[in-house]
C-alpha positions as CSV (number, residue, x, y, z in Angstrom):
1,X,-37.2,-24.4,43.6
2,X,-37.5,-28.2,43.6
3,X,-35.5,-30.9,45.1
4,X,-35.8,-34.0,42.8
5,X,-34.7,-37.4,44.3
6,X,-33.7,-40.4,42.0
7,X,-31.9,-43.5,41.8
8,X,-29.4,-43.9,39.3
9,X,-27.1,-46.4,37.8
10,X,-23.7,-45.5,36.4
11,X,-23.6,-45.5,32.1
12,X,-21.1,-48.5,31.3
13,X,-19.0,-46.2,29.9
14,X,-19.0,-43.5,32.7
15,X,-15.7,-42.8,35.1
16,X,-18.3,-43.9,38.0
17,X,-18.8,-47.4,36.8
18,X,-15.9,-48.6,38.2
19,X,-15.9,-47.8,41.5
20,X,-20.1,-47.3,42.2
21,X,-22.5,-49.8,41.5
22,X,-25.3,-46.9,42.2
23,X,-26.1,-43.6,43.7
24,X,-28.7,-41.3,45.1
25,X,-29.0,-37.9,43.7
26,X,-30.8,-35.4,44.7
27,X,-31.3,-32.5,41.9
28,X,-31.8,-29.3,43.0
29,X,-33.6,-27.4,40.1
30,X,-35.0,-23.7,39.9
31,X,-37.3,-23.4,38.0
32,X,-41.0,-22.5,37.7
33,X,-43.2,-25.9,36.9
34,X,-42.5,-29.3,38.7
35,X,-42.7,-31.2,35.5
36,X,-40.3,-28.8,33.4
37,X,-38.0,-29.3,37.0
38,X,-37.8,-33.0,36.2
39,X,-37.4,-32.6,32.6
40,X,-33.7,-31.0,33.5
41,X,-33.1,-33.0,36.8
42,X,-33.0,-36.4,34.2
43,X,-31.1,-34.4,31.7
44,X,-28.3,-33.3,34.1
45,X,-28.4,-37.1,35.8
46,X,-27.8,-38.7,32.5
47,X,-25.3,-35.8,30.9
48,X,-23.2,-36.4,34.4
49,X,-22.7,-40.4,33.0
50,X,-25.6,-42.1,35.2
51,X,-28.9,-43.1,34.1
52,X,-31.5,-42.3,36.5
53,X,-34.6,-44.8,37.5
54,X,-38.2,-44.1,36.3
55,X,-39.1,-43.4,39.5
56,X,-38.6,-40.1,41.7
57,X,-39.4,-37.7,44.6
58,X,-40.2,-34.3,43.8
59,X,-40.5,-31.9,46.9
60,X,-41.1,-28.1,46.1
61,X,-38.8,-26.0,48.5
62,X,-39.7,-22.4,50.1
63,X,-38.1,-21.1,53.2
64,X,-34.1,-21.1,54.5
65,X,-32.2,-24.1,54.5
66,X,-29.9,-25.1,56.3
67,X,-25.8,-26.6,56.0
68,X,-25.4,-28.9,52.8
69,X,-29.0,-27.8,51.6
70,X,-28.3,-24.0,51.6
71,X,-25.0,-24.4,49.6
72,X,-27.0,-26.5,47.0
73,X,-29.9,-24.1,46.5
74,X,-27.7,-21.0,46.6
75,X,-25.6,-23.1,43.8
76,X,-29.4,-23.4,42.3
77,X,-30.3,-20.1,42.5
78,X,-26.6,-19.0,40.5
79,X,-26.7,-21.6,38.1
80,X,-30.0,-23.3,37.8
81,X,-29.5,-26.4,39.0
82,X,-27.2,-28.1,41.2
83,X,-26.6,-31.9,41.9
84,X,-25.5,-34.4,44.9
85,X,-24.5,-37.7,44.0
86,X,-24.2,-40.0,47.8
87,X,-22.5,-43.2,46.0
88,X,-22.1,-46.5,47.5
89,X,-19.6,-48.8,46.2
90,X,-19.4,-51.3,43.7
91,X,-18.4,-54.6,45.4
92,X,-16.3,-55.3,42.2
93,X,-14.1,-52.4,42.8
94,X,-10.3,-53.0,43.7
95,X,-10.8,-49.9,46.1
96,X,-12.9,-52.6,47.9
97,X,-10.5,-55.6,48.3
């Protein structure tokens, strides 16, 4: 299991745009090589409306985790992947004023 970090940017046309001027995401991916991992961790990113940065953490996970993390790597473990996007606003947004 891996745990890819990235920055992204919301697409233009995304639902995000709006209200986020960014995000960080971290990618929870199961699957056998690091480099296939963040193959589908920028795949999921950019099919979810963002477009991640160039640059990213990749941490290979072993052992229990624990609260938020153990949801998302069970969900990883089911599904394949899982992902947590922690937004922060866009100063633009209405939501804001």
């Amino acid at each position: 299991m891996y745990l890819i970090n990235f920055h992204a940017k919301p697409k233009p046309e995304s639902r995000h745009a709006r209200n986020c001027s960014g995000a960080y995401v971290n990618c929870w991916i199961d699957f056998a090589a690091a480099d296939g991992a963040k193959v589908l961790a920028r795949h999921f990113v950019e099919k979810n409306g963002w477009v991640p940065s160039p640059r990213s953490k990749t941490l290979f996970v072993s052992g229990p985790q624990n609260g938020q993390a153990r949801r998302l790597s069970r969900e990883a473990k089911t599904y394949g992947y899982s992902l947590a996007f922690y937004c922060y606003p866009n100063p633009k947004s209405r939501r804001n004023k």
